[in-house]
C-alpha positions in Angstrom: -23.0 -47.0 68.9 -21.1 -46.9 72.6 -17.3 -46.5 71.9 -14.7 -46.8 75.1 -11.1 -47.1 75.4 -10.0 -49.6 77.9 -7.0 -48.9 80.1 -5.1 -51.5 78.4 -4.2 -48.7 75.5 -0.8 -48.3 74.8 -1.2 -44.6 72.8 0.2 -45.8 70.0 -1.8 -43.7 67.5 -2.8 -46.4 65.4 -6.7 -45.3 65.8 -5.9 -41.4 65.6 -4.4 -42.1 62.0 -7.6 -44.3 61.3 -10.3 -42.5 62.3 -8.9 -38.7 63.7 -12.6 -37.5 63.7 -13.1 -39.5 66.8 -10.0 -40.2 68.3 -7.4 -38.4 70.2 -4.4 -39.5 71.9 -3.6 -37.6 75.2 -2.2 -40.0 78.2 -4.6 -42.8 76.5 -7.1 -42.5 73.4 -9.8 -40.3 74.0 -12.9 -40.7 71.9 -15.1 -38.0 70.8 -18.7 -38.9 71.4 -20.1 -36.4 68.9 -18.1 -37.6 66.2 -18.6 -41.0 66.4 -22.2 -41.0 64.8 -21.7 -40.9 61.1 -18.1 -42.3 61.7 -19.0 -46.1 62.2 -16.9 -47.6 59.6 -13.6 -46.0 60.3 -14.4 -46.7 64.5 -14.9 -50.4 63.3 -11.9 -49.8 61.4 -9.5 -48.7 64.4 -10.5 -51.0 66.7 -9.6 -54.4 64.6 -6.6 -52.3 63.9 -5.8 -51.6 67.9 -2.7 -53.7 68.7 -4.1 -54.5 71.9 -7.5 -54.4 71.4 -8.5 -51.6 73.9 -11.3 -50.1 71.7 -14.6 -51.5 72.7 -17.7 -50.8 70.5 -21.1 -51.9 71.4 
């Protein structure tokens, strides 16, 4: 599983409190490739949750 974060992100956390294992907010969300294997569900999670729909998974 590939997981970005497009520029539209408006760092508004929603993912950090979703899935903290993978995300980070610093100017935008920042994903940590390590983490996200084993983490699928709660990626899948953040990104339906992401207000403006900035987290791509492929």
């Amino acid at each position: 599983m590939k997981v970005t974060v497009t520029d539209d992100c408006i760092s508004c956390g929603a993912c950090e409190s979703i899935c903290d294992a993978v995300f980070s907010i610093e100017d935008k969300a920042v994903v940590n490739e390590a983490a996200v294997a084993g983490n699928e569900d709660c990626v899948k999670e953040a990104a339906d949750a992401c207000p403006v729909s900035a987290i791509v998974v492929e």
